[in-house]
N, C-alpha and C positions, 0 to 999 in steps of 0.2 A: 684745476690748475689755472685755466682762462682767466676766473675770478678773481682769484688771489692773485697774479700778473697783473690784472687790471688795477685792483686797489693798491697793489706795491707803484706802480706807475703815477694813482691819482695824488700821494703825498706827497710833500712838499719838503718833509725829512725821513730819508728812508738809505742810510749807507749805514757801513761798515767802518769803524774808526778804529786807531794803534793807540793808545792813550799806554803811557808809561807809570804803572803803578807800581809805588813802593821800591825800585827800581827794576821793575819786571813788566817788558812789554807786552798788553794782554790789547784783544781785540773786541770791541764792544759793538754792536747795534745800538742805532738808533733810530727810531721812526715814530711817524706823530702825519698825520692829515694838514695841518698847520704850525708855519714853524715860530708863528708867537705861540703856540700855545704851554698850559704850565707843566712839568717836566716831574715824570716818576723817576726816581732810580729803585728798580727792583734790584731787591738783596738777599737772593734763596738760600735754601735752607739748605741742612748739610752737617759737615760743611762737605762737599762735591755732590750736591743735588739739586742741578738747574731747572727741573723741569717748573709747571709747566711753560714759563718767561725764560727761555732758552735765548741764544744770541742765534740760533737758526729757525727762528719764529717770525721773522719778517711775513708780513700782512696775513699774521692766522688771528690777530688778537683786535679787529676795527672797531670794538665795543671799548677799547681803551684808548685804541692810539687814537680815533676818530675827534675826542675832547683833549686826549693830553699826546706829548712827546715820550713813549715809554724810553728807558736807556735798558737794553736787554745786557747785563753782564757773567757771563759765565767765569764765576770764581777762580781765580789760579789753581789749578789741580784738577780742572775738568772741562767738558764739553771744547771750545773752540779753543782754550785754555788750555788745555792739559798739561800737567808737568808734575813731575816726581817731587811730594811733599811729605819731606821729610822731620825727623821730629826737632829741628830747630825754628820750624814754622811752629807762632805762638799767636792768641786772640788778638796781640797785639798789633801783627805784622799785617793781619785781614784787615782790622781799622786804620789802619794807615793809606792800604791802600782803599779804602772805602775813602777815606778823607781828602787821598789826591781823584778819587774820580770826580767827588763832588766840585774840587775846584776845576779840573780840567772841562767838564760839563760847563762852569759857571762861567768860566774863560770864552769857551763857543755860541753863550747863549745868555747875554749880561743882564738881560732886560728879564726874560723869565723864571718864575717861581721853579725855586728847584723843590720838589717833594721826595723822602723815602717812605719806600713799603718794603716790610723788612718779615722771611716767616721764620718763626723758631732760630736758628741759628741765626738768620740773615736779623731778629730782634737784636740781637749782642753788639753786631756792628750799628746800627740805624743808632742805639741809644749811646754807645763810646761818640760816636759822629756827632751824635745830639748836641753830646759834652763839650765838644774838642771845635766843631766848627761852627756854632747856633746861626753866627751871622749870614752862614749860605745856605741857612736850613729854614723855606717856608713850614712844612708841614710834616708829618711824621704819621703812617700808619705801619701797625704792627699785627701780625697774627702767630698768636703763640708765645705769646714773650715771657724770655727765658729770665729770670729773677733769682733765683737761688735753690740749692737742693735739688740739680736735674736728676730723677730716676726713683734715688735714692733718698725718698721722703714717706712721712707718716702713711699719707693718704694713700701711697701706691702698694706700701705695705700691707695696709688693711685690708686693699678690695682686691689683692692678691688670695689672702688668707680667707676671702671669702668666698673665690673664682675655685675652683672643681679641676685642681692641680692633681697630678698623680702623686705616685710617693716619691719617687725621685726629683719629681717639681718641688716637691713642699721640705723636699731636704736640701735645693738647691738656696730656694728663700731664705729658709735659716740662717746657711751660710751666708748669704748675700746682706741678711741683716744686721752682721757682725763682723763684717770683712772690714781689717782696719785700711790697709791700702787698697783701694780701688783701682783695677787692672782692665785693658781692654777687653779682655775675656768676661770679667763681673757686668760692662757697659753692655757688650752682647746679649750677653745672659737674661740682663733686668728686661733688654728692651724687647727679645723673644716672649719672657712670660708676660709683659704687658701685652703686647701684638697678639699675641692669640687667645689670652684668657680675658682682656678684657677691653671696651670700645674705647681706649685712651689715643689711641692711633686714630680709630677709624668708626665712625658712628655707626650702628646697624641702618637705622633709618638716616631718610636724608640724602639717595641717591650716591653712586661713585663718579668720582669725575671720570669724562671719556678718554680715557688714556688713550684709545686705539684713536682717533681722533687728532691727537697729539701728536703719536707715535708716527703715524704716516707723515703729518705737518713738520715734522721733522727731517723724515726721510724723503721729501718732496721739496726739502729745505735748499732755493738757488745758495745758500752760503756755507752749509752742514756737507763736509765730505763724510765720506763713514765711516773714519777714520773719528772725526768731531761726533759722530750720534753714537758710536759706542762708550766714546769718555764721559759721555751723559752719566751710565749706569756704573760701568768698570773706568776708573778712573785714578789717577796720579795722587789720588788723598786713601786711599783702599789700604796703605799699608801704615799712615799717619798713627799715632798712640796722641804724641802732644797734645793736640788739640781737641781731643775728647777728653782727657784727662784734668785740663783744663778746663774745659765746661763745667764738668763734675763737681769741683772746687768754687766754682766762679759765684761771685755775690755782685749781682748789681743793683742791689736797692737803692742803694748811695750815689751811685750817676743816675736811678730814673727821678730820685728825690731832686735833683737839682736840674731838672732838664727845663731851659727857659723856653722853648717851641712847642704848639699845640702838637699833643702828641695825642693818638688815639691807637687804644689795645684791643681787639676783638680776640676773644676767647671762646672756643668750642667748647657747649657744655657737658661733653664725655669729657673733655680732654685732663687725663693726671700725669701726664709726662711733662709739661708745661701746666703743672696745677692750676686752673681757672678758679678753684675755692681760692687756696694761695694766693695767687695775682689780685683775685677783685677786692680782697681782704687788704692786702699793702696799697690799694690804688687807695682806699678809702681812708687807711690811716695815717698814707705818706701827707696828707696836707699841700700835695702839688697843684695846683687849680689845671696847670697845665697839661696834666693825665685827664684822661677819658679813659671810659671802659663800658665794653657791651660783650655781651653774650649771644653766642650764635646757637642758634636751638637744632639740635640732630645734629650736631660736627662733632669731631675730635680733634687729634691734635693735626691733624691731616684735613683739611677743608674738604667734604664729600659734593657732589652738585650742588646740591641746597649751598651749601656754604661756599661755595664761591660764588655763585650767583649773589650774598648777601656782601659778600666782599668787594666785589666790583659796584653793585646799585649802591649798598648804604657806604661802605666803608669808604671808596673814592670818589664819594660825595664830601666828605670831609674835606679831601684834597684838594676841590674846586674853589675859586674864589667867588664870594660872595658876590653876586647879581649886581 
């Protein structure tokens, strides 16, 4: 605790801010070693899953804030956030308020590069914000990005039918492969039999992140009552349908096709929940110059040690300005 005290103390941005998003006051961190320095806004996935860039992470993360200003946000419907999201919350209403953070960020901090790093879900918003705002948008990384046919595509199909299902597994697939309306119950379903018959979540190799590590930095969190670390997991998005249902549906080839800001996709190469065949195949035929794309070796759709490690050295190297 000494440690992290000390380095919360040695930054030069390290509070708690009210910023009004979308018309819903939500509570954000911010901290950064220096305060020219250029600005991530992380955008977790989900949607209500902040870890491990929680807004009760003040000084566990000096391998990011040390170079850049992170903005830690915990989504409306969780963590410092919590509130009851109900199903007139749509993808839309996330990017809006993703679009006033970026200006309210830009408002406190006029000189600095604003960056987003967006995973799976938090992909959906970084690339509508791509669209909607380019001029407050230096750089753009993404892991996981969500493109079209989340779950419910060829390839998950296939390595399904090849995974060592029981028989009630392999009668549920069936169904799942012909279910005309897609239901929260079908979205559970898929993402069970992915999660445990095959590494699309979670790579074998490749190390796990330390979550007990996390977990503690969490509950050691000067900002995090426990009231805020249990909305982490159990949380005000738990009874949401819209917004999965919406995912499900959702095509956005046609905003990453026009997105005018360097944008860089890392994909884990287990990962077929966020298909990485899929992904690097559109990056190469969209004709975008301003898409990149790499592949992260031993990940899923879930970054394991290995893969955050490569996300923080290669990937937010991107985000830095050139020498």
């Amino acid at each position: 605790m000494g440690k992290r005290k000390k380095y919360i103390g040695s930054c030069q941005v390290s509070k708690i801010k009210t910023y009004t998003l979308n018309g819903y006051p939500q509570k954000v961190l911010l901290e950064g070693k220096n305060s020219s320095s250029p600005i991530i806004i992380y955008l977790h996935g989900g949607p209500g899953s902040p870890v491990p860039f929680c807004a009760g992470s003040r000084g566990m993360f000096p391998e990011i804030t040390d170079p850049f200003i992170l903005v830690y946000w915990d989504q409306l419907g969780c963590g410092m956030n919590d509130y009851p999201i109900d199903d007139t919350f749509s993808v839309d209403s996330y990017t809006q308020m993703t679009v006033d953070l970026v200006k309210a960020v830009r408002n406190d901090f006029p000189e600095n590069p604003i960056n987003l790093f967006g995973v799976s879900w938090g992909s959906v918003l970084a690339a509508n914000a791509a669209v909607r705002v380019p001029e407050l948008i230096n750089r753009i990384l993404v892991y996981g990005q969500v493109t079209t046919n989340l779950f419910f595509n060829q390839e998950v199909f296939d390595t399904l039918e090849n995974a060592a299902l029981s028989r009630k597994e392999k009668e549920d697939l069936a169904y799942l492969k012909t279910v005309d309306s897609i239901g929260q119950k079908d979205i559970m379903a898929m993402a069970a039999l992915i999660r445990h018959h095959t590494e699309g979540y979670q790579a074998k190799n490749g190390g796990r992140t330390p979550m007990e590590k996390v977990i503690w930095g969490l509950l050691t969190s000067p900002d995090y009552s426990i009231k805020d670390f249990k909305a982490v997991a159990v949380n005000g998005t738990r009874k949401n349908q819209s917004l999965f249902q919406e995912l499900i549906l959702l095509n956005l080839r046609s905003s990453l096709k026009s997105v005018t800001v360097p944008y860089l996709i890392l994909q884990g190469d287990t990962d077929i929940v966020t298909s990485t065949k899929g992904v690097e195949a559109f990056v190469k035929e969209s004709g975008n110059e301003n898409l990149h794309f790499a592949v992260v070796k031993n990940s899923g759709h879930i970054p394991g040690r290995d893969g955050m490690a490569y996300v923080i050295e290669k990937g937010f190297a991107f985000l830095r300005p050139a020498p």
